[in-house]
C-alpha positions in Angstrom: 0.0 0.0 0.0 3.0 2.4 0.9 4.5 2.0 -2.6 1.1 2.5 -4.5 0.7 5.6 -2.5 4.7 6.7 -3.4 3.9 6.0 -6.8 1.0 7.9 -7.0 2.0 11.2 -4.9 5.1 11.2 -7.6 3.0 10.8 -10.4 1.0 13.7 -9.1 3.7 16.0 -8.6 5.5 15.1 -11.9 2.6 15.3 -13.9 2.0 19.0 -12.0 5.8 19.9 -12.8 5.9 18.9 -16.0 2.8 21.1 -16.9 4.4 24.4 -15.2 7.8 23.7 -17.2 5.7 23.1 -20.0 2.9 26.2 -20.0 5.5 28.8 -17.7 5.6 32.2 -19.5 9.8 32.5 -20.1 11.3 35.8 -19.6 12.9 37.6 -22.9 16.0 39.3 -22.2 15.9 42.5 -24.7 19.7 43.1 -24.8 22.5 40.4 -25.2 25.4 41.1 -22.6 27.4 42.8 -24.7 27.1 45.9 -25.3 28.8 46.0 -28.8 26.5 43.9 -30.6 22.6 44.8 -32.1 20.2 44.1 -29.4 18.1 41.0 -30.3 15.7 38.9 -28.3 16.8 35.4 -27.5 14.8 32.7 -29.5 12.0 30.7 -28.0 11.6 27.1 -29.7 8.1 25.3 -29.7 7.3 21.9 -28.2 7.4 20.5 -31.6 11.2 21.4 -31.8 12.5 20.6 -28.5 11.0 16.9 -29.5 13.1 16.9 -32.5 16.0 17.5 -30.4 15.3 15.0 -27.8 14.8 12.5 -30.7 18.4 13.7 -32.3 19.7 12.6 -28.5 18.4 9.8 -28.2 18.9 8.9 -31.5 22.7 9.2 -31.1 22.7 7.3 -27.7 20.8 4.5 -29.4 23.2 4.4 -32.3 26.2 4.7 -30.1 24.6 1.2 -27.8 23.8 -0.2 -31.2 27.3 0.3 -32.4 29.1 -1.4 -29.3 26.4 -4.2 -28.0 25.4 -5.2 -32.2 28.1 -4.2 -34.1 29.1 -7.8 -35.3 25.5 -8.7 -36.4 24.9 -5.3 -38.3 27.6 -6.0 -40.4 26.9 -9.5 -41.0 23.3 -9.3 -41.4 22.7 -5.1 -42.4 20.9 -2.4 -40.2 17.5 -3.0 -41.8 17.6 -7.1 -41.2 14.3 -7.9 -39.9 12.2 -4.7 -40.5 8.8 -5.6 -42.2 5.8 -4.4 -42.2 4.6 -4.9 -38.7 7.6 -3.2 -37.3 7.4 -0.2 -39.6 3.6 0.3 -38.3 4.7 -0.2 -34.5 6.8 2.2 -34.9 4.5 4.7 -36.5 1.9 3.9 -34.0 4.7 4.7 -31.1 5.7 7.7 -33.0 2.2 8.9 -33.0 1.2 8.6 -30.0 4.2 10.4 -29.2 2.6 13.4 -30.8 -0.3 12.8 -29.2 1.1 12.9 -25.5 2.7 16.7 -26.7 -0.1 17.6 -27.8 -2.1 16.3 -24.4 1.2 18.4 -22.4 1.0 21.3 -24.2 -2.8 22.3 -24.8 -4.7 20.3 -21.5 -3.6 20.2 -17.5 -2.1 17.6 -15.1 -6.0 16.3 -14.1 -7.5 16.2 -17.8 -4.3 14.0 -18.8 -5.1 11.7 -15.9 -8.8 10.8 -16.8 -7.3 10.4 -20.4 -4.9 8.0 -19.3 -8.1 6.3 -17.5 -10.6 6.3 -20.1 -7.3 4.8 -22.6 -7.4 2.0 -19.9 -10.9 1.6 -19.7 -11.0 1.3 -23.7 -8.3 -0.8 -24.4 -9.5 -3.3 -21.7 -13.0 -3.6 -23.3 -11.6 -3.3 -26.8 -8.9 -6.6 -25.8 -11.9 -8.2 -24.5 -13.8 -7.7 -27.6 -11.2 -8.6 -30.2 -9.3 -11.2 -28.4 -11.8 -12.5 -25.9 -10.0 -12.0 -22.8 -12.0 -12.4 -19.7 -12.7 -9.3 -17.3 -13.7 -9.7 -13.9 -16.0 -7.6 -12.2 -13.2 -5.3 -10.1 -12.7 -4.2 -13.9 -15.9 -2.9 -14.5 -16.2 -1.4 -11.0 -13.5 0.4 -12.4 -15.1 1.3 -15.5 -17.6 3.1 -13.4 -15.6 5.1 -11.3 -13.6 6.1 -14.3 -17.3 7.2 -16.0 -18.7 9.1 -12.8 -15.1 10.7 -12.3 -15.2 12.1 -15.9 -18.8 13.3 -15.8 -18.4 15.0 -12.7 -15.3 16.8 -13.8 -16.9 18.3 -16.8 -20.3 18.9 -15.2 -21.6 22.5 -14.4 -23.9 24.0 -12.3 -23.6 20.5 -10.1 -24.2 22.3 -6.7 -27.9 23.6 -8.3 -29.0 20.3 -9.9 -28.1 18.1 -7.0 -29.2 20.7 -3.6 
């Protein structure tokens, strides 16, 4: 129980960090430090941008482990061996979603991203149970319900007049 409550409160406060480092106005200095240059304001890159950059990284520390761990097998076998069709639209899907999680950051908050995350549960549960048949116990569709009464009480107005 201690750990699920750790997990939780540092979920919360990430999730709460992460939107003030995200959605913080920055400060533009006007003037460069020195004095013999043009004054010019300092750039501001989007969200878009600083992904591309994070990707470079990663890129380069992926490449780097490949290079070391695989290096025998990617130049026996190639860099591509075993890339089909599947993998090309697991990546895509990854890369997407990707986009979608910016885009989740950058225009909702902290609590709206949660209940997303919960109704993304909710639906791939019922979607797994409808495709592949797996079995759900009834815990899950308690669950289901608290995730559906959460979400309509967060976006209901004027709750206090229909319900005293």
């Amino acid at each position: 129980i201690i750990a699920t409550l750790s997990i939780s409160a540092c979920s919360g406060f990430a999730s709460v960090y992460t939107e003030k480092v995200i959605k913080a106005k920055r400060k533009i200095n006007d003037e460069l430090p020195n004095s013999l240059t043009e004054p010019s304001k300092k750039e501001q890159y989007g969200l878009a941008y600083t992904q591309v950059q994070l990707a470079f990284v990663s890129l380069v520390i992926m490449g780097l482990y490949c290079m070391t761990v695989e290096l025998d097998v990617i130049m026996e076998k190639g860099l591509w061996y075993g890339f089909n069709g599947p993998a090309f639209m697991t990546i895509f899907v990854s890369a997407t979603g990707g986009l979608t999680v910016a885009a989740v950051l950058k225009f909702a908050d902290a609590v709206l991203k949660g209940y997303a995350t919960a109704i993304s549960v909710v639906l791939t549960g019922v979607l797994s149970m409808i495709l592949f048949g797996t079995h759900l116990n009834i815990l899950y569709f308690l669950g289901i319900g608290n995730v559906i009464s959460a979400v309509m009480l967060y976006s209901a107005t004027d709750l206090d007049r229909l319900l005293c």
